[in-house]
C-alpha distance (Angstrom), angle and dihedral (degrees) to the residues before:
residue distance angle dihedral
X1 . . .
X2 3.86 . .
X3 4.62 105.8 .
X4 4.05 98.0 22.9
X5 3.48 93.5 40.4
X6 4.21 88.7 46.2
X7 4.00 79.3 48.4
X8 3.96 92.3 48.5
X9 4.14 80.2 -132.7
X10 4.03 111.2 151.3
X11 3.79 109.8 -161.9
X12 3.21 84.6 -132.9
X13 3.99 101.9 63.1
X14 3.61 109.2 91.1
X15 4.01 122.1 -146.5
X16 3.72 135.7 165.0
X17 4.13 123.6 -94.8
X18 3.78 117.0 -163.3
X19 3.83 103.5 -153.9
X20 3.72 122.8 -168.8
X21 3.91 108.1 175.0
X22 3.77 140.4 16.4
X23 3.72 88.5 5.5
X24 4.14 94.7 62.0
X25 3.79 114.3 109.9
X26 3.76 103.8 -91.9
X27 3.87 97.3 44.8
X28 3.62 142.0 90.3
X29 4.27 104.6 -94.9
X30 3.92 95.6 38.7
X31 4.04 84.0 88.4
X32 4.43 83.4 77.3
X33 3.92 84.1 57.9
X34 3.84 94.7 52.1
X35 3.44 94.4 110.8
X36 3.65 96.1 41.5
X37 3.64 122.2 87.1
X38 3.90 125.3 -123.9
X39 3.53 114.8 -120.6
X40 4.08 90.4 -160.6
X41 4.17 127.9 -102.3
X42 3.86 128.0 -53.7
X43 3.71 133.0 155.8
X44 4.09 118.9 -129.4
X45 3.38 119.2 -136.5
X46 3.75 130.9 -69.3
X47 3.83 97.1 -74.5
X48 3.34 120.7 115.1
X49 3.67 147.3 54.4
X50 4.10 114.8 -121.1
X51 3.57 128.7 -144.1
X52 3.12 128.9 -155.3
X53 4.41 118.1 -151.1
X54 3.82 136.6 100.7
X55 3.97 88.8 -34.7
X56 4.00 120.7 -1.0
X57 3.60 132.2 -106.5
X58 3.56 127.5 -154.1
X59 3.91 118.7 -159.6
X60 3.59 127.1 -161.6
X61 4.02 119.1 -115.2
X62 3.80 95.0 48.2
X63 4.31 126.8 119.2
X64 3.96 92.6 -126.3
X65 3.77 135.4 118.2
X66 3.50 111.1 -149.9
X67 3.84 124.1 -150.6
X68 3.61 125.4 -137.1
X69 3.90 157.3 114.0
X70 3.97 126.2 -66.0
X71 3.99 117.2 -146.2
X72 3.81 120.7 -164.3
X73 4.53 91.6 -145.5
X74 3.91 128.4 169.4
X75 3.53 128.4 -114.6
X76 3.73 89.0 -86.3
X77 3.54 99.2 42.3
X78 4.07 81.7 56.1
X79 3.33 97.6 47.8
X80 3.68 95.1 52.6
X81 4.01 83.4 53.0
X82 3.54 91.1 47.2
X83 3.92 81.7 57.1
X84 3.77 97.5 49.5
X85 3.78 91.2 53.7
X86 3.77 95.6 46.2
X87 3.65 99.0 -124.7
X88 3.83 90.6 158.8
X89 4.20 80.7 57.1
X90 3.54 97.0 45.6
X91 3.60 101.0 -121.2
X92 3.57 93.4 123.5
X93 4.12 138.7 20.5
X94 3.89 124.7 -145.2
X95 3.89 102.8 -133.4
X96 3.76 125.8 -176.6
X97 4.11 113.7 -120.3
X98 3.68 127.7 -177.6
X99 4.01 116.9 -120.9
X100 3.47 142.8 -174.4
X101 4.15 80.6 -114.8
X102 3.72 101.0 37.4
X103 3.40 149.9 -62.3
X104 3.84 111.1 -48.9
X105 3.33 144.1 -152.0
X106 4.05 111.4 -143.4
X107 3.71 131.4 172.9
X108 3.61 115.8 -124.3
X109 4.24 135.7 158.2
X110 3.65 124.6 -120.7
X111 4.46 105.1 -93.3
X112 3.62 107.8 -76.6
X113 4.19 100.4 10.6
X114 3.70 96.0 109.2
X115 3.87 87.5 62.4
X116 3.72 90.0 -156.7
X117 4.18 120.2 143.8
X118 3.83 120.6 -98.6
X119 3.80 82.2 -124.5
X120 3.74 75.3 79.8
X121 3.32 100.9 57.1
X122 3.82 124.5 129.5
X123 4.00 110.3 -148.9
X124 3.56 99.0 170.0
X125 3.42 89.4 57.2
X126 3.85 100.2 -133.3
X127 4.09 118.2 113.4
X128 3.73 107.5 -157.5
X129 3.82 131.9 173.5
């Protein structure tokens, strides 16, 4: 009951996830979307500001288009993401983007909370390990 019924999240419902780091095929977190399906590659808009460290962040108020996989996930599968990116926390913020596949959820951080250098920043707008 208790956080997805606070969030008025079914697992049932099914919504689209733009992911752009750990949770890519190919790296350590995509095992939470194995059950999801991949709705292909896209880039959102020119938005953000990308990081580049361990895992990316992307903060709002930036000029870059970021590159990166949309899932179609359930209510659970959401709210185990959700978990992940420590929403309850406040490290990161599910925003709604426009894409050529959908409107997307992506997790982003308020501009400047990540702290980390422009020296770090990403303007292609592709994290890769």
């Amino acid at each position: 009951f208790g956080i997805r019924a606070a969030w008025g999240i079914s697992k049932f419902i099914l919504m689209l996830v733009f992911t752009y780091g750990t949770l890519k095929k190919g790296y350590h977190n995509n095992y939470l979307l194995r059950d999801s399906e991949c709705k292909g590659t896209t880039t959102t808009p020119a938005l953000f500001n990308l990081f580049d460290g361990p895992y990316p962040i992307a903060e709002i108020k930036g000029t870059t288009a970021i590159q990166g996989e949309v899932y179609e996930v359930s209510g659970e599968v959401y709210k185990d993401l959700c978990d992940l990116e420590g929403v309850d926390r406040q490290w990161y913020t599910p925003m709604d983007i426009d894409t050529d596949l959908g409107k997307c959820k992506i997790f982003v951080q308020r501009a400047g909370q990540s702290n980390r250098s422009q020296e770090l920043l990403i303007t292609s707008g592709v994290w890769e390990r």
